[in-house]
C-alpha positions as YAML, in Angstrom:
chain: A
units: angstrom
residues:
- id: 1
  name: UNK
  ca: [160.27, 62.24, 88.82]
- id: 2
  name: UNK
  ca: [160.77, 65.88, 89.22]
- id: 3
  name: UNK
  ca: [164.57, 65.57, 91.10]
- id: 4
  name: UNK
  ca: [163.18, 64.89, 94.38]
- id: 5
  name: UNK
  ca: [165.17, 62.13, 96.67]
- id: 6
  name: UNK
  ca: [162.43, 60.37, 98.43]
- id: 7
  name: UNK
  ca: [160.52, 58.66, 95.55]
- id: 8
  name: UNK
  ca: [157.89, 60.91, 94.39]
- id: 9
  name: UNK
  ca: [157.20, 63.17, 92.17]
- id: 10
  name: UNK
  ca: [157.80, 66.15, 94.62]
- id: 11
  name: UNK
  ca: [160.71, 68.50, 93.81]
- id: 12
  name: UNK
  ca: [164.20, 68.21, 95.83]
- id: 13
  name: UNK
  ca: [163.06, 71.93, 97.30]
- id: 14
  name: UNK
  ca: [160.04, 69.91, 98.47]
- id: 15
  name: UNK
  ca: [161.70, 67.02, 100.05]
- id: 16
  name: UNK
  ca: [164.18, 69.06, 101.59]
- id: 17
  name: UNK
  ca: [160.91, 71.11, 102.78]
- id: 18
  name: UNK
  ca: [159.87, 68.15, 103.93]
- id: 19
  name: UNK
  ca: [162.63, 66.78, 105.39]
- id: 20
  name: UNK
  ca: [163.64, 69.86, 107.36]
- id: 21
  name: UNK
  ca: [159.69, 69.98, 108.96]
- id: 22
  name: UNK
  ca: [160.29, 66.87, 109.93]
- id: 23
  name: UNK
  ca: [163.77, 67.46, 111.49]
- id: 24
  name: UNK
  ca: [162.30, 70.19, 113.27]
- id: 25
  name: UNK
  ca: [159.21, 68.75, 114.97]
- id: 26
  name: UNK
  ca: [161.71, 66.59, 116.32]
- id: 27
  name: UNK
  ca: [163.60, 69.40, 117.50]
- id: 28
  name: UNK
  ca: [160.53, 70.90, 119.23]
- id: 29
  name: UNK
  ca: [160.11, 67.86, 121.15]
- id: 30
  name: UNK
  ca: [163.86, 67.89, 122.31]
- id: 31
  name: UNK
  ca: [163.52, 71.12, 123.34]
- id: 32
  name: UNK
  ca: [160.47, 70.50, 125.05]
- id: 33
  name: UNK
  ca: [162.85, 67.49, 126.86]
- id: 34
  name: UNK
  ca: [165.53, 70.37, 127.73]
- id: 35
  name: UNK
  ca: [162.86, 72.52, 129.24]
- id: 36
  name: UNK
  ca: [161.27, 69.12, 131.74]
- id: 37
  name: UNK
  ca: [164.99, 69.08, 132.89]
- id: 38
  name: UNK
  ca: [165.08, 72.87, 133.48]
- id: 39
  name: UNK
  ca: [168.03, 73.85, 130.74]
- id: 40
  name: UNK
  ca: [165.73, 76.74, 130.08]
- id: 41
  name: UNK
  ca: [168.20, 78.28, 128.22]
- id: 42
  name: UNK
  ca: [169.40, 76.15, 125.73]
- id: 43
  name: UNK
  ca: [165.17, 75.32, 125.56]
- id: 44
  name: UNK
  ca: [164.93, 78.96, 124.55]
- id: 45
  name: UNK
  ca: [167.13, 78.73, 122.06]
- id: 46
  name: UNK
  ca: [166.17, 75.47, 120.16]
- id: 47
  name: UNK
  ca: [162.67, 76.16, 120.19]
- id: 48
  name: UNK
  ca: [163.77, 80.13, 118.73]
- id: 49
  name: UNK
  ca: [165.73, 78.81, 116.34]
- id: 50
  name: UNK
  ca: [163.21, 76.62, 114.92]
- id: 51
  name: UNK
  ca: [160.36, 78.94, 114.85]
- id: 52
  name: UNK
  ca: [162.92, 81.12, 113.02]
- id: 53
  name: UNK
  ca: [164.04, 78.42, 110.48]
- id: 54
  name: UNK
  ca: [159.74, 77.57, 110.06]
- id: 55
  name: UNK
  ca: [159.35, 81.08, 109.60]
- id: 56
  name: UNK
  ca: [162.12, 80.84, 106.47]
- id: 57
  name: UNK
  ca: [160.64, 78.30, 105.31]
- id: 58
  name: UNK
  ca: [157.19, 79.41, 105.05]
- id: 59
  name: UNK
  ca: [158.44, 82.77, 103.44]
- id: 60
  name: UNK
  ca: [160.31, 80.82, 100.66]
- id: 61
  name: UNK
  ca: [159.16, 78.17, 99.95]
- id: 62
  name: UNK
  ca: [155.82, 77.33, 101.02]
- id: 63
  name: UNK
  ca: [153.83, 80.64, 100.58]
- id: 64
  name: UNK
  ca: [154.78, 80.96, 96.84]
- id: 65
  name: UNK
  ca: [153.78, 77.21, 96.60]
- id: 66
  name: UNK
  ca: [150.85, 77.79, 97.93]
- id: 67
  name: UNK
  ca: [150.07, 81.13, 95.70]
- id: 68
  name: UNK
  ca: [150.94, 79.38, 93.09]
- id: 69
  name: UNK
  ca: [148.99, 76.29, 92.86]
- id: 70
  name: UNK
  ca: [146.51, 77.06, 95.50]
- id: 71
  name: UNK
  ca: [144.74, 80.53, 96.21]
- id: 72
  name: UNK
  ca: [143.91, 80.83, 92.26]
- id: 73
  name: UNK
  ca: [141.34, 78.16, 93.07]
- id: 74
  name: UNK
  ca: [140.21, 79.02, 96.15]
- id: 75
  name: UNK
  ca: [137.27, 78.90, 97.08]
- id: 76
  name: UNK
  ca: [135.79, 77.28, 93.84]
- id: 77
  name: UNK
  ca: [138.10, 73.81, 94.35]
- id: 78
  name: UNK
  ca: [137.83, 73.54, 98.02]
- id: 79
  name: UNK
  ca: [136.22, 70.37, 97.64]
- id: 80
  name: UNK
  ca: [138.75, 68.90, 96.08]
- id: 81
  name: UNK
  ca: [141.42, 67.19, 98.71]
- id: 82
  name: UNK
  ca: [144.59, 68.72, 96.56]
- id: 83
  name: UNK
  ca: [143.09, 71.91, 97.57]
- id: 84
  name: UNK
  ca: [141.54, 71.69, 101.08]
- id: 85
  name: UNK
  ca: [144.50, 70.06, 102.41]
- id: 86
  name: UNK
  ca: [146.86, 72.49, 101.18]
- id: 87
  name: UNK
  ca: [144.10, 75.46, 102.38]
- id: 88
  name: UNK
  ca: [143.64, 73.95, 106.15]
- id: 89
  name: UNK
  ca: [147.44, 73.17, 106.59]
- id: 90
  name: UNK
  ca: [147.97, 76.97, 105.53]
- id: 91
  name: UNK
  ca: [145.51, 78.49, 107.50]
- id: 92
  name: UNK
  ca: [146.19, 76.36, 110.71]
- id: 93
  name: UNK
  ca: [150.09, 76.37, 110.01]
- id: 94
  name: UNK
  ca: [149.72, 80.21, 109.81]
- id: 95
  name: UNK
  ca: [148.06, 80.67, 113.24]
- id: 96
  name: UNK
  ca: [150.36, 78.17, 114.65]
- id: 97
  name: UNK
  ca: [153.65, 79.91, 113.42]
- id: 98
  name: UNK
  ca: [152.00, 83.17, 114.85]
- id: 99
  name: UNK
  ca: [151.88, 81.85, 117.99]
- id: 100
  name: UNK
  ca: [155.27, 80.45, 117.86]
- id: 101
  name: UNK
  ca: [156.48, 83.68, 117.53]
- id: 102
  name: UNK
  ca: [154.46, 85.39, 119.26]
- id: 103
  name: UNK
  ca: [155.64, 82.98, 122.35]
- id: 104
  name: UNK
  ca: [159.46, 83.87, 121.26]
- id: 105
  name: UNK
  ca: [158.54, 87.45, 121.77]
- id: 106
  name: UNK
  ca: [156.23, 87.47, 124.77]
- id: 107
  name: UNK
  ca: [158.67, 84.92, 126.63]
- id: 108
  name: UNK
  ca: [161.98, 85.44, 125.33]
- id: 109
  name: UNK
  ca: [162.25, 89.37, 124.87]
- id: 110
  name: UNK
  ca: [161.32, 93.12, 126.36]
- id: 111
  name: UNK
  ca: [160.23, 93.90, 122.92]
- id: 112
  name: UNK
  ca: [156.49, 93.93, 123.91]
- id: 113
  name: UNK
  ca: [154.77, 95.89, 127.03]
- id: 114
  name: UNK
  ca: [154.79, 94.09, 129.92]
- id: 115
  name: UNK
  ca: [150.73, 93.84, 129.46]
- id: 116
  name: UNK
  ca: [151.06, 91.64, 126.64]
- id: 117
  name: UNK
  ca: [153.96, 89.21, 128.14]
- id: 118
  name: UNK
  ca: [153.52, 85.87, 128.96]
- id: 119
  name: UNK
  ca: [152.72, 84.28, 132.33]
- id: 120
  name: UNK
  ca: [151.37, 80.85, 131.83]
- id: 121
  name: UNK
  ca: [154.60, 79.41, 129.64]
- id: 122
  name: UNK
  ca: [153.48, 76.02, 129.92]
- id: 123
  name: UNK
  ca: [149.84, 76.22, 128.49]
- id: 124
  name: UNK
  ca: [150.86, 78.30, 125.45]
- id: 125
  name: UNK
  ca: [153.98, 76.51, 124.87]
- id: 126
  name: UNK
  ca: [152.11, 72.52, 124.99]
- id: 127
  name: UNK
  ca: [149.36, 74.40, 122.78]
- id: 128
  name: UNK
  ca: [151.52, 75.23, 120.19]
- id: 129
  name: UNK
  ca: [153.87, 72.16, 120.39]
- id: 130
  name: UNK
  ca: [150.32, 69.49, 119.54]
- id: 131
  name: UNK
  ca: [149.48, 72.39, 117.51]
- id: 132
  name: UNK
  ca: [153.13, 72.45, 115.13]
- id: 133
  name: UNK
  ca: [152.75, 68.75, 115.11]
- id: 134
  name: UNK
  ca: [148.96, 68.51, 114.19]
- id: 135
  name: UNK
  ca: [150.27, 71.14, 111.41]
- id: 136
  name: UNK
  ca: [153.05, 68.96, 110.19]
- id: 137
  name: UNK
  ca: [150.54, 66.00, 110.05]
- id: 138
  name: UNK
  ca: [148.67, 67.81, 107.61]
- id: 139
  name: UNK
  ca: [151.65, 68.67, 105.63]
- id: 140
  name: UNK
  ca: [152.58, 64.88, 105.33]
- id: 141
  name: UNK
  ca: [148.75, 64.31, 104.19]
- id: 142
  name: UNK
  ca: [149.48, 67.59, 101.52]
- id: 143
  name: UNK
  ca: [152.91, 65.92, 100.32]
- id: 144
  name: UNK
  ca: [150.88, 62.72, 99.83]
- id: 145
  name: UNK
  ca: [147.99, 64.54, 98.12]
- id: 146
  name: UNK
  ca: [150.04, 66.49, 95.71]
- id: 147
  name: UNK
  ca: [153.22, 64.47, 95.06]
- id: 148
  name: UNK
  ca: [152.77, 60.37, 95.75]
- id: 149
  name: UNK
  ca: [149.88, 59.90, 92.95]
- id: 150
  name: UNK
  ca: [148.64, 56.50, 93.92]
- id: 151
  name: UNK
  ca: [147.78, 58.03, 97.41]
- id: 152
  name: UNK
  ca: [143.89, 59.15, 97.63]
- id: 153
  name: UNK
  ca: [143.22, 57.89, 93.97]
- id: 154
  name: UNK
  ca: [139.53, 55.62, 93.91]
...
């Protein structure tokens, strides 16, 4: 074991990673609950504050990660599940986090023209909310894939 806490051979950085993904899917859905009762304000600021905190994350931890162990290989080893896991929950988690912050921006801010704002909140908001979670899904199956061995062997 590499120092992790949850068992695997995954780093502590990496089950905090995970850990912290997990805490804040959660949080999207409770701010998706604040927003259904109409506390659109404190909705505006969980769900900004957890796009923010994704956003660290990503920057830190998992774009060197993924640099690292990942692009070198790409597109040669896409075949390989190690590789095409980590590649589609990059690729989809980097669209997704785009839109998450591109919703914070639109919805939350003047910052862009008014041509570019946000009308339909509730369709881009649900879209991104299955999206983060069908995201996080494939960063459980990429956790598995890299760090619990027995997973995916024949």
């Amino acid at each position: 074991m590499n120092g992790g806490f949850l068992g695997t051979a995954a780093s502590a950085s990496a089950d905090m990673t995970l850990v912290l993904e997990i805490a804040m899917g959660v949080g999207l859905l409770i701010g998706a609950v604040l927003a259904r009762l109409r506390h659109f304000r404190a909705h505006a600021w969980c769900q900004s504050a957890i796009v923010l905190l994704n956003l660290a994350l990503i920057v830190l931890m998992m774009i060197p990660s993924f640099r690292i162990h990942v692009s070198p290989k790409i597109p040669l080893k896409l075949g390989k599940a190690y590789y095409l896991l980590a590649t589609t929950h990059a690729a989809l988690g980097t669209i997704t986090e785009l839109a998450g912050l591109y919703i914070l921006l639109a919805a939350g801010t003047n910052v862009l023209p008014e041509k570019f704002r946000i009308t339909r909140y509730k369709a881009w908001m649900r879209t991104v909310l299955v999206l983060w979670w069908l995201v996080l899904l494939l960063g459980f199956a990429t956790y598995g894939r890299w760090y619990v061995p027995h997973l995916f062997r024949k």
